[in-house]
N, C-alpha and C positions, 0 to 999 in steps of 0.2 A: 346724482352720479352713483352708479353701481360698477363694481368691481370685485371681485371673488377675492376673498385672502385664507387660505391656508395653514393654516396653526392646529398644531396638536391640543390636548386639553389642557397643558401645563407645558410652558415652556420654561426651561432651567438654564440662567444663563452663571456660570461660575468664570469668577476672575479671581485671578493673583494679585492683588493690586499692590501689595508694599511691605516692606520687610517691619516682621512685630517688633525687631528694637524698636521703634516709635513706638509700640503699644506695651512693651515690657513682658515678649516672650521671645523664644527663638523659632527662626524659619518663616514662612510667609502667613502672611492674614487673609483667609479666604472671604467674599463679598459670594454668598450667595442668593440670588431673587429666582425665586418661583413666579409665576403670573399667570391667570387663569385668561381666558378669551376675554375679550370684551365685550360690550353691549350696549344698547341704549343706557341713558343714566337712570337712575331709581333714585339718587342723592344731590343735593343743593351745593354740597364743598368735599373735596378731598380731607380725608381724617385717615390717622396713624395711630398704632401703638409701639412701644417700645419696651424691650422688658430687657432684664441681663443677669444671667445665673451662671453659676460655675463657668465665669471667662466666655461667656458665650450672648452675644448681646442676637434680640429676635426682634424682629419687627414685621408686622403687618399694616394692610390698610387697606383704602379703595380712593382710586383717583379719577378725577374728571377730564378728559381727550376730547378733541375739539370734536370729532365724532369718533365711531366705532373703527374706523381702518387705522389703528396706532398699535403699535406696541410698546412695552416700557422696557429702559435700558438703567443699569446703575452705574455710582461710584462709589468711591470711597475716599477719604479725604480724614486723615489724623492728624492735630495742631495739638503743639505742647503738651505731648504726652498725656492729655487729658480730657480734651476733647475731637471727638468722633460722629463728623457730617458724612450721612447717607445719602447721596443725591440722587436722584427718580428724575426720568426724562423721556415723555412719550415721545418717539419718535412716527412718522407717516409713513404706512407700508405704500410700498412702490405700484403703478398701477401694473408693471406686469408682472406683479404675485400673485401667486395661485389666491382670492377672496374676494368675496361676497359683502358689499360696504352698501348700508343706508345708510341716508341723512338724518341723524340725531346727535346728540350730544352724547358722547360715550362716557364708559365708567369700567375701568379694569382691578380688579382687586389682584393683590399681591402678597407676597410674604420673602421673610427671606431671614438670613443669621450672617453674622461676621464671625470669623473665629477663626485662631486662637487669641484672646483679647488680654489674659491674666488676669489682673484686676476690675468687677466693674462699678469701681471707684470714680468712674468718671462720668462724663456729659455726652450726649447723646444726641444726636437729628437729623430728623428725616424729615427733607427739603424737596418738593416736588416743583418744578420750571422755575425753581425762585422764592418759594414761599416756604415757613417752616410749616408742619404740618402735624409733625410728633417733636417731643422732649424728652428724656430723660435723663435725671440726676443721682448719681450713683452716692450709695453712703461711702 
């Protein structure tokens, strides 16, 4: 099946997703994810990193899409003020969007920051359809 899909080089999707009292600052925590096009895969499993400097946690990676016509969507998710799940979720572009889809197994790499976060004394992850993929653990 072939179907044309329409994406810029970078699409940037920002959300609001929740007030930093949960995270121990004021005013809202932004979820930001970049994501480049997709493509056939070149990789065996989805992998992440995760890093967090001056209140600003970064995470990148590259994830595996049943084929190339997906795009990735986030969330955000803060539990006991200490730990912070980045959720990753390909979602299937519609066939009557502007794109161009061969059958392979796809692979989209992403990046993206949370912020304002305060302290990054806490726990970290980034869970793509279910699976954890990155951790990290804050001193």
């Amino acid at each position: 099946m072939r179907y044309k899909v329409g994406y810029s080089t970078i699409a940037i999707l920002i959300l609001v997703l929740l007030s930093v009292g949960s995270c121990g600052g004021k005013g809202s925590v932004n979820l930001v994810l970049n994501q480049a096009p997709n493509k056939c895969a070149t990789i065996d499993q989805s992998n992440a990193t995760v890093t967090c400097e001056g209140g600003v946690i970064s995470f990148s990676g590259v994830v595996i899409t049943p084929d190339p016509c997906h795009y990735l969507t986030a969330g955000l998710e803060v539990m006991n003020r200490s730990n912070v799940v980045i959720g990753i979720n390909a979602e299937s572009v519609l066939p009557d969007q502007d794109a161009y889809c061969v059958e392979c197994i796809g692979e989209m790499s992403f990046d993206g920051t949370v912020s304002p976060v305060g302290s990054c004394s806490r726990r970290v992850s980034v869970v793509y359809n279910g699976a954890t993929i990155a951790e990290y653990e804050g001193q």
